[in-house]
N, C-alpha and C positions, 0 to 999 in steps of 0.2 A: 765142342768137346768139353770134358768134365777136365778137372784138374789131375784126376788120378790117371783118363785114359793120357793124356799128355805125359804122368810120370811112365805109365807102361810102353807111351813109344819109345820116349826117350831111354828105359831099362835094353829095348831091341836094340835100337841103333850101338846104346853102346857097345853090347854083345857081339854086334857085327864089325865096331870097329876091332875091337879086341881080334875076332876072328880073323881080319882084314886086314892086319897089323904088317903081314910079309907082304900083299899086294900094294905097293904104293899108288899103284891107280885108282884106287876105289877110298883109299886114305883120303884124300879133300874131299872130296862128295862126301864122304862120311861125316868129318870134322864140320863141314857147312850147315848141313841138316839139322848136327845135333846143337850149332850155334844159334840157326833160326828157333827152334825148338827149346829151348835153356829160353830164349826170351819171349818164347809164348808163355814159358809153365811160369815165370816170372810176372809176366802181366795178369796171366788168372789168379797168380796166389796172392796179389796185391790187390786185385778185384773181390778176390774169397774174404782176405782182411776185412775192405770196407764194408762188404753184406754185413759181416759178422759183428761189425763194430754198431750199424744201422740195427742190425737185429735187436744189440743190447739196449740201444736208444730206443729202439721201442717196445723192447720188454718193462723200460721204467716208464713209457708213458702212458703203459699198458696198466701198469700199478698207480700209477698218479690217478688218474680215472677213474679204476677202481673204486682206489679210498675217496675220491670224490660224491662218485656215486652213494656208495654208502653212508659219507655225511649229507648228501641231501635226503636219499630216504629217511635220513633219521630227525633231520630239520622238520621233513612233511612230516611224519610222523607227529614229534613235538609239536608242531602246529594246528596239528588237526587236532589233537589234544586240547590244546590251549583254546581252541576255539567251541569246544564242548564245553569246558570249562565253564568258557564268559561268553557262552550264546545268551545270556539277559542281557549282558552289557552292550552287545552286539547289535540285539534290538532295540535295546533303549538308542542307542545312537543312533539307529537310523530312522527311529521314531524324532528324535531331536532332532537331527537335519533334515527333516522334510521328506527322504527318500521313501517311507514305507507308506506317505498321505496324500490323496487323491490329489491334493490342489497344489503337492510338492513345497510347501510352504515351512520353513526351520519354524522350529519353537521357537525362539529370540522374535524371531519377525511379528509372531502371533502375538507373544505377552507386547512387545512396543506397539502395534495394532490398534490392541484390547484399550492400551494407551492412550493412542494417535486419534483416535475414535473419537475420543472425549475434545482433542484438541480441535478436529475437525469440526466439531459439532458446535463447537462455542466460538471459535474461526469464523464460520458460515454467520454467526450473527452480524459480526462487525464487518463482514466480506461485503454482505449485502447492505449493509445501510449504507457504506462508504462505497459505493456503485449504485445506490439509488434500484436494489434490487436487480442489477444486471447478472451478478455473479456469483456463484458459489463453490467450492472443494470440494469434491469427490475423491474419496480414499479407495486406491484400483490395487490388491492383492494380488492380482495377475499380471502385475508387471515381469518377464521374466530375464531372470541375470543369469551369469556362468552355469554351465551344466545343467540348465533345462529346471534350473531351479526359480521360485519365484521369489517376490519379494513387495514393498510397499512401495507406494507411487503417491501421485496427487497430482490429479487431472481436475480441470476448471469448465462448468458449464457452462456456457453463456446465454441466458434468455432471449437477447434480442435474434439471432439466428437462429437457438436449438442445437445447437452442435456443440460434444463434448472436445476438447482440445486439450493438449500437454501444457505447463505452465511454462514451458521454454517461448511457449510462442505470445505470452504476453508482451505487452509494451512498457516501455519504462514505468508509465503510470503506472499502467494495471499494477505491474509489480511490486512498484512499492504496497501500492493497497493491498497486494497479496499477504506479504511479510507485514505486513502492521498488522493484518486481522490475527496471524497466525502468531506474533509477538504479545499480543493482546493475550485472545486464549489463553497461550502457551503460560501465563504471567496469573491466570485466573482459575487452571486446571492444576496449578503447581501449589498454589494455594488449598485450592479446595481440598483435593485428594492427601498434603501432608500435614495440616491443622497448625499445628505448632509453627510453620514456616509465614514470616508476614512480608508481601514484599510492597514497602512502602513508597518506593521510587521506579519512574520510567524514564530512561531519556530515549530519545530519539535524534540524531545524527543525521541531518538533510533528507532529502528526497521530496519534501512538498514541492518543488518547483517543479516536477513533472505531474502534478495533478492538472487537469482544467479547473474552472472556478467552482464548478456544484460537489464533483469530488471532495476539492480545498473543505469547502463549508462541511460536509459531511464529517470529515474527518477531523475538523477541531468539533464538531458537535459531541463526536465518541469522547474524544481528550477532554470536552467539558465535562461530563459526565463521569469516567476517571479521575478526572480530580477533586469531585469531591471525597475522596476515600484515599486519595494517592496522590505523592506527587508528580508532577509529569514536566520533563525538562524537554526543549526541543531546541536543538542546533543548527538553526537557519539562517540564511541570506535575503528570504524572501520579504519583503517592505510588509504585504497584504497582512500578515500574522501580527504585525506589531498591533494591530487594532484589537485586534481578537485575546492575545496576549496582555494582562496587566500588569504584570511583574516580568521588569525582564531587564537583563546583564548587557552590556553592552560593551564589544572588548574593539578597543582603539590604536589600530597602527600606528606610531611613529618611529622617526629615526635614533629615539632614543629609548627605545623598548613600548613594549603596547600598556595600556592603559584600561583599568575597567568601571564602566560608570553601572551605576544600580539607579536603576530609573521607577 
């Protein structure tokens, strides 16, 4: 029942109590009814409150919304503007990041390439003499990184098999002879390409003790040859060099500080 039919019973009863007023027998039954009654209309008009209170609660969430609404239509709006705007710029970037180019490849990646290409190419000289033509660098564009994007590699041939392989799977050796060729290069493209730039000094920091002996020779043959135009410094342990070496430092541990002789 509604609030109001509860006030209309309650209006009857009390009419009959009124009416009722000389029958004392019909007085409690009367006075009970309209007790139970009085705490119905009580419990719905405290029910009606909280509707009404819920109601307001969602009359303002109903406006919050609203004006939500309306600032995001008008964000798209603005955006979709904005992007009319700077639809060149839009392409140009996804010309620059690779995404609009078949081979997915950033501008950055291409101009270092165009680069790496040169390094590659003068690398592969000194790759192959100091491998006795076993090996050479191969520059792979189709390496791919994050998001299906690509990027620059450098996989190594090997002649004696035929098979192209990653250069994670060289051997100690190999690897040095990899980074020598590609220090080399690296050292001779930096030259060439900025003119004014002279780089008069190499050193090199260990790693012959992982060559075998034909590698060894190969590779102070390249350093012979760089040094006539260059100095070339090399920091070894290894005995075999001192032959090949005519000028060379010699630094002496003791317990009272090291010592260096010029030999």
């Amino acid at each position: 029942k509604s609030y109001e039919d509860y006030k209309d019973q309650y209006k009857t009863l009390c009419t009959k109590l009124e009416a009722n007023k000389a029958d004392p027998s019909q007085l409690g039954r009367i006075q009970k009814e309209l007790s139970v009654l009085q705490e119905k209309i009580e419990k719905v008009q405290s029910d009606h409150e909280e509707e009404l209170e819920k109601k307001s609660q969602l009359q303002e969430e109903k406006i919050s919304f609203e004006n939500k609404i309306k600032k995001v239509n008008q964000l798209t709006k603005e955006c979709e503007q904005l992007q009319a705007k700077n639809e060149a710029l839009f392409m140009l970037d996804n010309d620059v990041s690779g995404r609009n180019n078949p081979k997915k490849l950033p501008f950055d990646s291409w101009v270092l390439g165009t680069f790496f290409e040169d390094v590659v190419r003068s690398a592969n000289v000194h790759f192959q003499t100091i491998s006795s033509g076993r090996y050479r660098f191969n520059l792979d564009y189709q390496k791919e990184s994050g998001r299906g994007m690509h990027g620059l590699d450098l996989t190594v041939t090997d002649s004696f098999t035929g098979f192209e392989r990653g250069t994670s799977s060289l051997s100690g050796g190999e690897t040095f002879m990899a980074s020598l060729s590609l220090a080399l290069a690296l050292t001779d493209v930096v030259q060439a390409q900025t003119g004014g730039i002279t780089l008069d000094s190499l050193f090199i920091d260990e790693g012959f003790g992982s060559l075998d002996g034909q590698a060894l020779e190969n590779a102070i043959a390249i350093l012979d040859q760089i040094r006539e135009h260059r100095t070339v410094g090399i920091i070894s342990h290894i005995e075999s060099l001192q032959q090949a070496i005519l000028s060379q430092l010699h630094v002496e541990k003791t317990n009272t500080g090291s010592t260096i002789h010029i030999i």
